[in-house]
PyMOL Python script that loads the backbone (N, CA, C, O; Angstrom):
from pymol import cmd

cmd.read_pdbstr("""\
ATOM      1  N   UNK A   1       7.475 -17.804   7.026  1.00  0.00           N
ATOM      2  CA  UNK A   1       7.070 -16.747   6.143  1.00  0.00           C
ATOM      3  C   UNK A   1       5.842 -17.209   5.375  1.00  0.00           C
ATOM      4  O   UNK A   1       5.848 -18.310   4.825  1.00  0.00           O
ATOM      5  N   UNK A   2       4.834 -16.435   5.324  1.00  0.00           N
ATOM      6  CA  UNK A   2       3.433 -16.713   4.947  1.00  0.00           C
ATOM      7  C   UNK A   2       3.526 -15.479   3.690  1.00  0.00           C
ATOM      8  O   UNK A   2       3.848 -14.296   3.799  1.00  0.00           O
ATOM      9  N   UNK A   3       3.147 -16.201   2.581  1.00  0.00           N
ATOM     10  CA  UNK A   3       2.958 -14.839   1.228  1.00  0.00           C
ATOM     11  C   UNK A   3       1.122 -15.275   1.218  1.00  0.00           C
ATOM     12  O   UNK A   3       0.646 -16.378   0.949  1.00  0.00           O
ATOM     13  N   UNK A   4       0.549 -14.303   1.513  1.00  0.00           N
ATOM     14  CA  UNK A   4      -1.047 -14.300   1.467  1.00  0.00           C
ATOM     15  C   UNK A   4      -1.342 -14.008   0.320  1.00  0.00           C
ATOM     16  O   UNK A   4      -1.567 -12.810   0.150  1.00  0.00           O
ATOM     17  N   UNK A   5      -1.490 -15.125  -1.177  1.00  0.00           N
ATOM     18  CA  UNK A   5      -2.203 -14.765  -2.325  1.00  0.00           C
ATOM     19  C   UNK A   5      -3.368 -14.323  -2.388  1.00  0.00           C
ATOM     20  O   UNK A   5      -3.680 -13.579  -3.319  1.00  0.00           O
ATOM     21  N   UNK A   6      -4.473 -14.758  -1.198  1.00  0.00           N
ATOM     22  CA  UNK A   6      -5.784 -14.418  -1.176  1.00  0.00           C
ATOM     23  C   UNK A   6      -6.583 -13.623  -0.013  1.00  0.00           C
ATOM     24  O   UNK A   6      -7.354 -14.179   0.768  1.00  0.00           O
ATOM     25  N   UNK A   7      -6.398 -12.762  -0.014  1.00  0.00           N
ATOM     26  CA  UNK A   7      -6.966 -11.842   1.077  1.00  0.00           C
ATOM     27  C   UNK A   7      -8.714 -12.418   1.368  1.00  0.00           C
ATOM     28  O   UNK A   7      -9.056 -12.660   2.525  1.00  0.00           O
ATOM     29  N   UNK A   8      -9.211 -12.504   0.787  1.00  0.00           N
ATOM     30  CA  UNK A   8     -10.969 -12.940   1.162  1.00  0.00           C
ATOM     31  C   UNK A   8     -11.028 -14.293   0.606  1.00  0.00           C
ATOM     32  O   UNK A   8     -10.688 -14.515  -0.556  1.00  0.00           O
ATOM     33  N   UNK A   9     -11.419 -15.140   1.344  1.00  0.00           N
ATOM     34  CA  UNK A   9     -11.460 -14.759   2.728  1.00  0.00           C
ATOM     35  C   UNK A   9      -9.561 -15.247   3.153  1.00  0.00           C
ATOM     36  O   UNK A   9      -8.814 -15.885   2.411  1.00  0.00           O
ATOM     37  N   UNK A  10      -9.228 -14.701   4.514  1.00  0.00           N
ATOM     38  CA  UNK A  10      -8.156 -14.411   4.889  1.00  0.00           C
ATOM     39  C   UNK A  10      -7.888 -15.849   5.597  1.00  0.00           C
ATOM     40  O   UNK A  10      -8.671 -16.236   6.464  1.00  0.00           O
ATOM     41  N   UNK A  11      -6.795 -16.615   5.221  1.00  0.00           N
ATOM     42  CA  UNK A  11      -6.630 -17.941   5.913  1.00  0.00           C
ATOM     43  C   UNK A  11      -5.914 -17.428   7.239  1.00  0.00           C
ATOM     44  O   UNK A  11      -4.690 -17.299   7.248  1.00  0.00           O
ATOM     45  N   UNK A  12      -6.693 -17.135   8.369  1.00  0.00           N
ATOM     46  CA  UNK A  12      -6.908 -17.764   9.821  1.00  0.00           C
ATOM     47  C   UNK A  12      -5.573 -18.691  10.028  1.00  0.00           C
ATOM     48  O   UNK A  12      -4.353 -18.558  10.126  1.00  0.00           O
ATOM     49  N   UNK A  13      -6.289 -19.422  10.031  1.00  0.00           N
ATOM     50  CA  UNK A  13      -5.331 -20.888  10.564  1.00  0.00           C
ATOM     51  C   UNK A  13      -3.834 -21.295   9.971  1.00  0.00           C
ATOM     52  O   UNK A  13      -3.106 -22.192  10.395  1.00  0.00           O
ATOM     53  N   UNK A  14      -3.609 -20.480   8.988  1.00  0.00           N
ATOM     54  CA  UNK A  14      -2.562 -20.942   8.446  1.00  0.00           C
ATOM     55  C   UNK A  14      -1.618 -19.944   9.541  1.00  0.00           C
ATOM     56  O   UNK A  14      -0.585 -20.345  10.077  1.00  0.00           O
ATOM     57  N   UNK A  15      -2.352 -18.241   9.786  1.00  0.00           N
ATOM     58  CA  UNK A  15      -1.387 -17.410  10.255  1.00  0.00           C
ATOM     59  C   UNK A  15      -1.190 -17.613  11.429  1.00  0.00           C
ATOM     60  O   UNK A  15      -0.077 -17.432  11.922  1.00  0.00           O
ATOM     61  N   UNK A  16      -2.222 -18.030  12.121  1.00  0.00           N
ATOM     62  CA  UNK A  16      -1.984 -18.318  13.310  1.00  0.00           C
ATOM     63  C   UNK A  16      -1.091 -19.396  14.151  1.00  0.00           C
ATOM     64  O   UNK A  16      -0.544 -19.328  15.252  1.00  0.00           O
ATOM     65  N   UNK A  17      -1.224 -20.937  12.657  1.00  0.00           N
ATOM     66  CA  UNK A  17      -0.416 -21.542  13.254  1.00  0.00           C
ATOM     67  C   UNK A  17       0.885 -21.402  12.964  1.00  0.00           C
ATOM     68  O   UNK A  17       1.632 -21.947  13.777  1.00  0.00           O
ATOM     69  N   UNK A  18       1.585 -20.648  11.744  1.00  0.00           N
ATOM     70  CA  UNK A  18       2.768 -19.983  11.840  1.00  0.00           C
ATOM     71  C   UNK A  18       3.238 -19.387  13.222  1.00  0.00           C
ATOM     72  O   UNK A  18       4.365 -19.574  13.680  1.00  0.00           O
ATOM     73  N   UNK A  19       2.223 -18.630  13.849  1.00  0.00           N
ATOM     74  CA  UNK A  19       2.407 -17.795  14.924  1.00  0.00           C
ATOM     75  C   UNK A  19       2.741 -18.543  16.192  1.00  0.00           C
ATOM     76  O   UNK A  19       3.830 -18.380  16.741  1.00  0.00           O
ATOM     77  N   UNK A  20       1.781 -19.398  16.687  1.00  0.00           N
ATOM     78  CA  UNK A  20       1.866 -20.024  17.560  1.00  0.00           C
ATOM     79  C   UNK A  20       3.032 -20.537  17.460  1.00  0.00           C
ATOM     80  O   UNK A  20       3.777 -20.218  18.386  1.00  0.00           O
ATOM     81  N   UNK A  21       3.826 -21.756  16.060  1.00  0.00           N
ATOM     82  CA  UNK A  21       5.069 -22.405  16.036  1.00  0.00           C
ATOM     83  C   UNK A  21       6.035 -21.432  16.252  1.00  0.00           C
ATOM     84  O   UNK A  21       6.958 -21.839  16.958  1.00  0.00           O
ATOM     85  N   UNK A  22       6.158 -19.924  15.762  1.00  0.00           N
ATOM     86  CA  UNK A  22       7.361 -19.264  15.927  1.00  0.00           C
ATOM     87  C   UNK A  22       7.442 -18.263  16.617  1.00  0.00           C
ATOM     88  O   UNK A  22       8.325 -17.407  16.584  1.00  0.00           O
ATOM     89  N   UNK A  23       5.867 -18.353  17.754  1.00  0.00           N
ATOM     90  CA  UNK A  23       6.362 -17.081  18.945  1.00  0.00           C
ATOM     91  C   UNK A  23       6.274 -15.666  18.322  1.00  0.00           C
ATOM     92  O   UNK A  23       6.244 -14.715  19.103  1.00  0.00           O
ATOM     93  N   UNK A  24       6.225 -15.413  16.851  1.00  0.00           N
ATOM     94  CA  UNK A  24       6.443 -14.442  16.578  1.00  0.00           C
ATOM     95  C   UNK A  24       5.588 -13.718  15.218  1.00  0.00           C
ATOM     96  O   UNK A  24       5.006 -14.291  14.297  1.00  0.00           O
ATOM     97  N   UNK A  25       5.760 -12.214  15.489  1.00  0.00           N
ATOM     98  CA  UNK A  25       4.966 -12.096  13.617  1.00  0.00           C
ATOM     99  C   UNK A  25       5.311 -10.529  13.086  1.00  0.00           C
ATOM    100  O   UNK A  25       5.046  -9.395  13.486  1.00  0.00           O
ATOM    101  N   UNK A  26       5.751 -10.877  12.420  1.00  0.00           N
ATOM    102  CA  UNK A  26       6.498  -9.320  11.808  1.00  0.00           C
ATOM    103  C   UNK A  26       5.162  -9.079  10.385  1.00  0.00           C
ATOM    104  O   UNK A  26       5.134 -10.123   9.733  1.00  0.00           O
ATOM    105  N   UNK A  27       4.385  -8.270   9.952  1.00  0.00           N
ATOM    106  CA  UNK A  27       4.019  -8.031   8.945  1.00  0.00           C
ATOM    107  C   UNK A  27       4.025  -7.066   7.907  1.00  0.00           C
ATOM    108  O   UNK A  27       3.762  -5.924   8.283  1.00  0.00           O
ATOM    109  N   UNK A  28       4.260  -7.227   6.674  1.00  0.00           N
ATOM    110  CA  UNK A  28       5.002  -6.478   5.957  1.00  0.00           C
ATOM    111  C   UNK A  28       3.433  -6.028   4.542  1.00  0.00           C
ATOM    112  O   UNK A  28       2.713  -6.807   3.917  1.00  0.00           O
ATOM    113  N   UNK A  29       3.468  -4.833   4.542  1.00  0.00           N
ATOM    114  CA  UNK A  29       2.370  -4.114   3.994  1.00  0.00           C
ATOM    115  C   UNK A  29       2.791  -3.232   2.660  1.00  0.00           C
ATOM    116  O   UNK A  29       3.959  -2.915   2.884  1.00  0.00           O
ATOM    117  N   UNK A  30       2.483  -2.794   1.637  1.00  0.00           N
ATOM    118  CA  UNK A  30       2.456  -1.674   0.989  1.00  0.00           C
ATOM    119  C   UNK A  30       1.861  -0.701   1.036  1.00  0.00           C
ATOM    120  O   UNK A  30       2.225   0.240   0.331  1.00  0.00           O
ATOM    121  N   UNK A  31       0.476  -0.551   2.077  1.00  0.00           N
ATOM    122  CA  UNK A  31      -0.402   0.379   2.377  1.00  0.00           C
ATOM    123  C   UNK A  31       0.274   0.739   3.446  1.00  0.00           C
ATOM    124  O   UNK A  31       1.162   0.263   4.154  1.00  0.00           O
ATOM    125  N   UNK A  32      -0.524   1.935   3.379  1.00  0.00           N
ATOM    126  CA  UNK A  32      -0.679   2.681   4.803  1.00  0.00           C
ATOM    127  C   UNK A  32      -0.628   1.851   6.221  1.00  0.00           C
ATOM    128  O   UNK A  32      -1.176   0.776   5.977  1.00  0.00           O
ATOM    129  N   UNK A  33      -0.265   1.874   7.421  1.00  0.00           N
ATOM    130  CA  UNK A  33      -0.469   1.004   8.554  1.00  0.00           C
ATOM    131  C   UNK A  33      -1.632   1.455   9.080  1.00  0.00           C
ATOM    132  O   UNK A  33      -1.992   0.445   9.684  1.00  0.00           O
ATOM    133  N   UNK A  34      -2.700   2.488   9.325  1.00  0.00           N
ATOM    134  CA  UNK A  34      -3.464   2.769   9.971  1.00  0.00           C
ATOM    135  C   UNK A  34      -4.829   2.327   8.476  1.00  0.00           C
ATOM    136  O   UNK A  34      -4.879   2.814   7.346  1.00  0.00           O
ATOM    137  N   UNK A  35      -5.775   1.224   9.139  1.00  0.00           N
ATOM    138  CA  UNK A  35      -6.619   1.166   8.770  1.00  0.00           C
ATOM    139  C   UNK A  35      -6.143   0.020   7.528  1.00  0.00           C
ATOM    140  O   UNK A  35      -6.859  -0.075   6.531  1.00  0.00           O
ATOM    141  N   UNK A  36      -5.299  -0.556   7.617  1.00  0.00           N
ATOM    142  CA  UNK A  36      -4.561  -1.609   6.814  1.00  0.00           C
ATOM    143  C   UNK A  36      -4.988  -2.896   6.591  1.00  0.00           C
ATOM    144  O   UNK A  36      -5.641  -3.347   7.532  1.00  0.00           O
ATOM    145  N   UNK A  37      -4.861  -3.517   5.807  1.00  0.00           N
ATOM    146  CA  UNK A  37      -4.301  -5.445   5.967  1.00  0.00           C
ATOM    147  C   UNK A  37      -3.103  -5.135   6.905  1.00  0.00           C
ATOM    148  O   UNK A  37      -3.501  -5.654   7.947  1.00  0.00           O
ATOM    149  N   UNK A  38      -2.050  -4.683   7.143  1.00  0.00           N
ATOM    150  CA  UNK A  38      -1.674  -5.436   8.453  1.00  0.00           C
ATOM    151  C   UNK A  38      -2.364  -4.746   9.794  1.00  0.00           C
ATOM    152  O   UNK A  38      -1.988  -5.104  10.910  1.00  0.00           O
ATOM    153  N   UNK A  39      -3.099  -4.025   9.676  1.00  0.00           N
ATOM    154  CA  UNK A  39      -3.722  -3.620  10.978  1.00  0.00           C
ATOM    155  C   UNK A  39      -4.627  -4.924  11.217  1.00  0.00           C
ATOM    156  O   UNK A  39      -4.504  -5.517  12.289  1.00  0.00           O
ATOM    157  N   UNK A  40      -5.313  -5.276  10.486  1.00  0.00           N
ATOM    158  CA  UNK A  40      -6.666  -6.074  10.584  1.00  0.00           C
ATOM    159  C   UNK A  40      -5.779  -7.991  10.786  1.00  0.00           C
ATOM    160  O   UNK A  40      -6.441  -8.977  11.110  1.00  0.00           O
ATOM    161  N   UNK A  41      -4.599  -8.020  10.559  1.00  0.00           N
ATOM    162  CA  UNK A  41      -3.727  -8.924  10.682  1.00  0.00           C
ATOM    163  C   UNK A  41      -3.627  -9.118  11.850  1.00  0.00           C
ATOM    164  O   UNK A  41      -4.076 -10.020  12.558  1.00  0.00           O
ATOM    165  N   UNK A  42      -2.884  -8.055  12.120  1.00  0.00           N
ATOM    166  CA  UNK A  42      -2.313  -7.816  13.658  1.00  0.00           C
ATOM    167  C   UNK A  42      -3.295  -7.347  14.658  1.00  0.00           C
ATOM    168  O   UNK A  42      -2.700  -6.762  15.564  1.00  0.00           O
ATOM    169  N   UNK A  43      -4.492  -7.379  14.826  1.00  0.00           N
ATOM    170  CA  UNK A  43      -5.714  -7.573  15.517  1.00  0.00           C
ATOM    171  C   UNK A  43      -6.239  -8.836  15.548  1.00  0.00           C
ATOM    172  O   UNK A  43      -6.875  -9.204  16.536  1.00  0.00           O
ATOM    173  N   UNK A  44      -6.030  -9.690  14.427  1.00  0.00           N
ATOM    174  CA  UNK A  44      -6.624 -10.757  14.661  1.00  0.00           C
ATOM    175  C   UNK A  44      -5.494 -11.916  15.672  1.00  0.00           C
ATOM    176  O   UNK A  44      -5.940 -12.606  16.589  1.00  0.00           O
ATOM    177  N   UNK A  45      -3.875 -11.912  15.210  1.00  0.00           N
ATOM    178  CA  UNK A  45      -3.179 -12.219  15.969  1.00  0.00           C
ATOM    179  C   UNK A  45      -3.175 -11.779  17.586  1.00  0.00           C
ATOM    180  O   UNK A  45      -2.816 -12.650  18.378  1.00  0.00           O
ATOM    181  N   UNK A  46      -3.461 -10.796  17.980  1.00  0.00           N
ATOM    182  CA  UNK A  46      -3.493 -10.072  19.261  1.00  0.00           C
ATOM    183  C   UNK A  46      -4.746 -10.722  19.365  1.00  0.00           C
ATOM    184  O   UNK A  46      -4.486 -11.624  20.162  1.00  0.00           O
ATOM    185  N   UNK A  47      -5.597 -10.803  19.151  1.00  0.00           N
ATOM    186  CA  UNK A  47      -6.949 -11.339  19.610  1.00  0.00           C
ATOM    187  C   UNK A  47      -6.707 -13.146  19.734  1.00  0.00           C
ATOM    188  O   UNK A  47      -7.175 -13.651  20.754  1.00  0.00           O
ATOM    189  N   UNK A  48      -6.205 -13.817  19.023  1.00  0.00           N
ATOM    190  CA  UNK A  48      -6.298 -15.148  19.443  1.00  0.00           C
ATOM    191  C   UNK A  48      -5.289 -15.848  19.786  1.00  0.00           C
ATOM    192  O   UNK A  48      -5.491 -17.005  20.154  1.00  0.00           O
ATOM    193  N   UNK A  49      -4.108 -15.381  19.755  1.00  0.00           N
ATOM    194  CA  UNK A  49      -2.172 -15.716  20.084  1.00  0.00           C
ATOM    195  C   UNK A  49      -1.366 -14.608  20.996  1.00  0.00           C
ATOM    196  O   UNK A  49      -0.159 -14.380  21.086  1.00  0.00           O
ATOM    197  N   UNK A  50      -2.566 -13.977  21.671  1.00  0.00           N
ATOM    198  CA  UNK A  50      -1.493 -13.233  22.120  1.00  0.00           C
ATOM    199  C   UNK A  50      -0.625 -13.635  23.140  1.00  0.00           C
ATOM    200  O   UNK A  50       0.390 -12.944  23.229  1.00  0.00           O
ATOM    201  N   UNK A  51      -0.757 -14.731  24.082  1.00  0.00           N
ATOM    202  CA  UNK A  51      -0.146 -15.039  25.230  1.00  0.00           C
ATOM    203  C   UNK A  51       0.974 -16.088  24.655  1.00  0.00           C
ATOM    204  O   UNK A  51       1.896 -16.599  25.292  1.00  0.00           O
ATOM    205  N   UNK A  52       0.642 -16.266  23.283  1.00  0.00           N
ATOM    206  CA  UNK A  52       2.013 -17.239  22.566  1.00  0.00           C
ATOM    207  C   UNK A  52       3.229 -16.332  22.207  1.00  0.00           C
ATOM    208  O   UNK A  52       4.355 -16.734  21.914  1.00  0.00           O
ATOM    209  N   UNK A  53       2.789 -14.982  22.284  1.00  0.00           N
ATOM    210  CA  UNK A  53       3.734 -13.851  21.361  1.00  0.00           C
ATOM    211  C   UNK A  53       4.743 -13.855  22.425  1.00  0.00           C
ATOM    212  O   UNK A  53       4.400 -13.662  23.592  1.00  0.00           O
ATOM    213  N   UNK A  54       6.088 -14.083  22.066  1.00  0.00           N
ATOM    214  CA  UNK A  54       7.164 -13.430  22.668  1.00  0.00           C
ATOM    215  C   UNK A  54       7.525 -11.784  22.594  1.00  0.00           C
ATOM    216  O   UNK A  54       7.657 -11.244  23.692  1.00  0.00           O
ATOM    217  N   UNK A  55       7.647 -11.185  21.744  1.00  0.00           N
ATOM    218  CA  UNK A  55       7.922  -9.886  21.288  1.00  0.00           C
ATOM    219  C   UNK A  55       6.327  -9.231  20.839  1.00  0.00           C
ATOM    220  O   UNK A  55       5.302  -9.870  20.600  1.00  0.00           O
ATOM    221  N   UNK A  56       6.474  -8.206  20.831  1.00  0.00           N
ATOM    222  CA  UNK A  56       5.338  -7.768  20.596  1.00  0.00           C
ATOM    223  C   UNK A  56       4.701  -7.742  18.812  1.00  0.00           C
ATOM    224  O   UNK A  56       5.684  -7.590  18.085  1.00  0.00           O
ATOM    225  N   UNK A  57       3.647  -7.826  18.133  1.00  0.00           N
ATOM    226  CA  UNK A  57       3.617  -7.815  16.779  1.00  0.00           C
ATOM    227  C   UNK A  57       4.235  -6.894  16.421  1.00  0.00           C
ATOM    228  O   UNK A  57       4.325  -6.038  17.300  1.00  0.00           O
ATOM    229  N   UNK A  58       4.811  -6.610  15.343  1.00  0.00           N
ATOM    230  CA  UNK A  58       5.621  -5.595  14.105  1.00  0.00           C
ATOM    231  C   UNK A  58       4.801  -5.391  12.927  1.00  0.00           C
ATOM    232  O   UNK A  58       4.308  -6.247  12.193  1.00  0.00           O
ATOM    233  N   UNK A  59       4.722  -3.997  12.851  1.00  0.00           N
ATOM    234  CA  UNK A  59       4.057  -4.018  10.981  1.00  0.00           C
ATOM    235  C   UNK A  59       5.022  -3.112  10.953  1.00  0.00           C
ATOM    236  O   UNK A  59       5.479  -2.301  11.758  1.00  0.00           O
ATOM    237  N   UNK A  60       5.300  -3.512   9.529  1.00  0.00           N
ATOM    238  CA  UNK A  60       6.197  -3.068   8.609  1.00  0.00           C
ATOM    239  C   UNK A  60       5.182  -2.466   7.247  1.00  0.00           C
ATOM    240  O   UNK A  60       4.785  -3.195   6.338  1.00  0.00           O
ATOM    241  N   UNK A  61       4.859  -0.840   7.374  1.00  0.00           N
ATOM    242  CA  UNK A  61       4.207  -0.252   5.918  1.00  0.00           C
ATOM    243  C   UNK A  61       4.753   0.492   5.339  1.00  0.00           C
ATOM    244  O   UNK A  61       5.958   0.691   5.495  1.00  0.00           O
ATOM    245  N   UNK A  62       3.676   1.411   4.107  1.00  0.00           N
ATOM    246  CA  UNK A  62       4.260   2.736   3.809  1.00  0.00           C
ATOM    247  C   UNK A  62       4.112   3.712   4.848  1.00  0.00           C
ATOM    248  O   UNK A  62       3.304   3.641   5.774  1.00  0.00           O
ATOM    249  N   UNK A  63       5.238   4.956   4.565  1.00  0.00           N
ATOM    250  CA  UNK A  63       5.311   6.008   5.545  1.00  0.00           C
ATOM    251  C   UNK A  63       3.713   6.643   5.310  1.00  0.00           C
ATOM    252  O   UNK A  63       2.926   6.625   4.364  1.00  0.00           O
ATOM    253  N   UNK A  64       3.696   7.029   6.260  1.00  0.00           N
ATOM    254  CA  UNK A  64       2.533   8.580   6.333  1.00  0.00           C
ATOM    255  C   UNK A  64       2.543   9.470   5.714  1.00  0.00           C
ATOM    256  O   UNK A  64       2.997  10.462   6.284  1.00  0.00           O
ATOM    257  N   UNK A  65       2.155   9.627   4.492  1.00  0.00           N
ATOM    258  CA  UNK A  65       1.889  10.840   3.973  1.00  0.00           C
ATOM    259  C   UNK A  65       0.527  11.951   3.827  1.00  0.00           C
ATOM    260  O   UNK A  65      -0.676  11.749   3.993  1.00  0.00           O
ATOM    261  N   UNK A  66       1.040  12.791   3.569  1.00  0.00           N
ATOM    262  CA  UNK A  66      -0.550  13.643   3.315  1.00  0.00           C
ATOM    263  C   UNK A  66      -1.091  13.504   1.677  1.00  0.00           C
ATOM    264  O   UNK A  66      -0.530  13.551   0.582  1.00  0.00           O
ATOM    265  N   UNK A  67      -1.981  13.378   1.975  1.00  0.00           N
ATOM    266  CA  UNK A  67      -3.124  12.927   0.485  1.00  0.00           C
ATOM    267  C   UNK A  67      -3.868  14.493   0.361  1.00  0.00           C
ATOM    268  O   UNK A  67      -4.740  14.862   1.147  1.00  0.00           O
ATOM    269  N   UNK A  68      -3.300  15.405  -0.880  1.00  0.00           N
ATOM    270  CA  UNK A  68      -3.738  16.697  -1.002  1.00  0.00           C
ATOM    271  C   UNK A  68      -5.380  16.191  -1.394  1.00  0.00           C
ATOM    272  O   UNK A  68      -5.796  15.148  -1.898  1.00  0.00           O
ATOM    273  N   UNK A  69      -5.979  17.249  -0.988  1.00  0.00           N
ATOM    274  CA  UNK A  69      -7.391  17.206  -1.274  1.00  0.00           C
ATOM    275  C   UNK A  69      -7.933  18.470  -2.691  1.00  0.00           C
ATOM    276  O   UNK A  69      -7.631  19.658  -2.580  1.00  0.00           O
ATOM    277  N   UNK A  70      -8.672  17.983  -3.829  1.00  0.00           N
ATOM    278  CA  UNK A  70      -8.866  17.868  -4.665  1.00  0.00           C
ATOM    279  C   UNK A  70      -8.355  19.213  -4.871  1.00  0.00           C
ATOM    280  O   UNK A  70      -7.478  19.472  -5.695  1.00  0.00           O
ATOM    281  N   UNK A  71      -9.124  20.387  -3.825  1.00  0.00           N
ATOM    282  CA  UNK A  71      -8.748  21.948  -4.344  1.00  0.00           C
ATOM    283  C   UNK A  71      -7.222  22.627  -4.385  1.00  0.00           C
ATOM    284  O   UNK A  71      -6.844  23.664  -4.930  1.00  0.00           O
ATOM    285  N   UNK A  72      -6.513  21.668  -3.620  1.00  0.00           N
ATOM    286  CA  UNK A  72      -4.927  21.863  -3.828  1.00  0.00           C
ATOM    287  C   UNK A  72      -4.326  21.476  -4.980  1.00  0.00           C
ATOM    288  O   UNK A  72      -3.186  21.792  -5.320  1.00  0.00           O
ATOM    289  N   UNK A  73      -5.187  20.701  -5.664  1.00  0.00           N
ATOM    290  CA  UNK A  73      -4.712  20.060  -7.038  1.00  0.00           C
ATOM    291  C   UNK A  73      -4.226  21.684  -8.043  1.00  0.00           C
ATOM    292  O   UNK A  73      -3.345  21.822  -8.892  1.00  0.00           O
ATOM    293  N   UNK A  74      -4.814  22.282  -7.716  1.00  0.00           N
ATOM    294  CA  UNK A  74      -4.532  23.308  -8.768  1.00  0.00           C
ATOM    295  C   UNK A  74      -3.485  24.309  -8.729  1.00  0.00           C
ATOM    296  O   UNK A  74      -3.516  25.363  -9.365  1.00  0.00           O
ATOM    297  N   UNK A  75      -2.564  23.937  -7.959  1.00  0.00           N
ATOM    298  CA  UNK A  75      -1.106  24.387  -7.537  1.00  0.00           C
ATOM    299  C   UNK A  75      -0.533  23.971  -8.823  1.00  0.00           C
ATOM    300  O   UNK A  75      -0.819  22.869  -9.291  1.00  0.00           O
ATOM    301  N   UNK A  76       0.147  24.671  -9.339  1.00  0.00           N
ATOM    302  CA  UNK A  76       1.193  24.725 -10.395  1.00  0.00           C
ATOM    303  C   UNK A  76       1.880  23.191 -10.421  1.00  0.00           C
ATOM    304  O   UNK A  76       1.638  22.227 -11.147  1.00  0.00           O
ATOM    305  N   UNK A  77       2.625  23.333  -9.566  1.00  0.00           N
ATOM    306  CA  UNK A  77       3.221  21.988  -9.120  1.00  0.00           C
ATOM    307  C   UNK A  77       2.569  20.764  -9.425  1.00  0.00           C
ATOM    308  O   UNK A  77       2.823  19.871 -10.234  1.00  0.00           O
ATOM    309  N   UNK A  78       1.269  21.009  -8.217  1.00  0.00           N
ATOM    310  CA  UNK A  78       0.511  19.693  -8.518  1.00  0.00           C
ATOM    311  C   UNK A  78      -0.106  19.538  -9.635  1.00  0.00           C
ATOM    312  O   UNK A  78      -0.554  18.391  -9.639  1.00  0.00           O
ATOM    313  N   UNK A  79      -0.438  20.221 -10.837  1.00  0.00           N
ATOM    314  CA  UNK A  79      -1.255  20.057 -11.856  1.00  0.00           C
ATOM    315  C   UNK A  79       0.058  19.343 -13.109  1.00  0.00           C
ATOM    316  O   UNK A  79      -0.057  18.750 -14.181  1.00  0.00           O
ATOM    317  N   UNK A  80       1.071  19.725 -12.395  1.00  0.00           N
ATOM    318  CA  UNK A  80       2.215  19.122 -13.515  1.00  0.00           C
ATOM    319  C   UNK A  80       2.370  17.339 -12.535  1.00  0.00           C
ATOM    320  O   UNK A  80       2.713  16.441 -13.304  1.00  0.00           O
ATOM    321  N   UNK A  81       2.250  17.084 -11.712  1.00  0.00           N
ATOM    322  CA  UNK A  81       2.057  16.052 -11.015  1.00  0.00           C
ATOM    323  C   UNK A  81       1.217  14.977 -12.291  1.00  0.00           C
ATOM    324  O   UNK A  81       1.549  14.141 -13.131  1.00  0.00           O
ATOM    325  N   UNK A  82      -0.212  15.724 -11.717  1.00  0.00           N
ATOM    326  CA  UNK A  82      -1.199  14.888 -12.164  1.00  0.00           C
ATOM    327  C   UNK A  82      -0.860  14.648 -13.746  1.00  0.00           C
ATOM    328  O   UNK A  82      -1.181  13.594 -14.296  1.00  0.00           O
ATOM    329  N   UNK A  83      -0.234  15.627 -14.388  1.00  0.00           N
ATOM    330  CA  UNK A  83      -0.731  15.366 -15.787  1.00  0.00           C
ATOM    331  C   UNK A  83       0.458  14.071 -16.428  1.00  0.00           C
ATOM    332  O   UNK A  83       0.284  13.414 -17.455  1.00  0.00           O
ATOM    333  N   UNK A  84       1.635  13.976 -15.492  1.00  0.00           N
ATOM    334  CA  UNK A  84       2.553  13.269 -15.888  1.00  0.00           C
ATOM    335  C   UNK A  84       2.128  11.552 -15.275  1.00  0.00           C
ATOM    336  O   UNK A  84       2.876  10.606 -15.521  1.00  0.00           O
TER     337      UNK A  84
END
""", "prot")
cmd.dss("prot")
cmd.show_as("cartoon", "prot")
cmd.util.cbc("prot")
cmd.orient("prot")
């Protein structure tokens, strides 16, 4: 288990050699998965460990939601949203 305090620059070598020793890599996100830290994770693993991987990579994120765009803001609903 790797806890990444420092995203920039991203220690490489530490994840990889986790990877390589355990065959494996599950990554666990609070963002979104599309367009993520673990997308950009799990590209770099697939790009230099992939023939070490037993199972295929895992990300673990938030669900998919829809992000209303500004002019929906003014729904009843959403304006009690924002103000709370």
């Amino acid at each position: 288990m790797i806890d990444l305090r420092v995203l920039r620059p991203l220690d490489d070598a530490t994840i990889i050699a986790s990877v390589a020793k355990t065959r494996r890599a599950v990554i666990v996100d609070e963002g979104w998965r599309s367009g993520s830290l673990a997308a950009e994770i799990s590209a770099r693993i697939v790009e230099q460990v992939f023939y070490e991987l037993d199972p295929p990579v895992r990300a673990s994120a938030a669900p998919r939601c829809r992000f209303p765009m500004r002019s929906t803001w003014k729904t009843p609903r959403c304006r009690r949203l924002i103000r709370s």
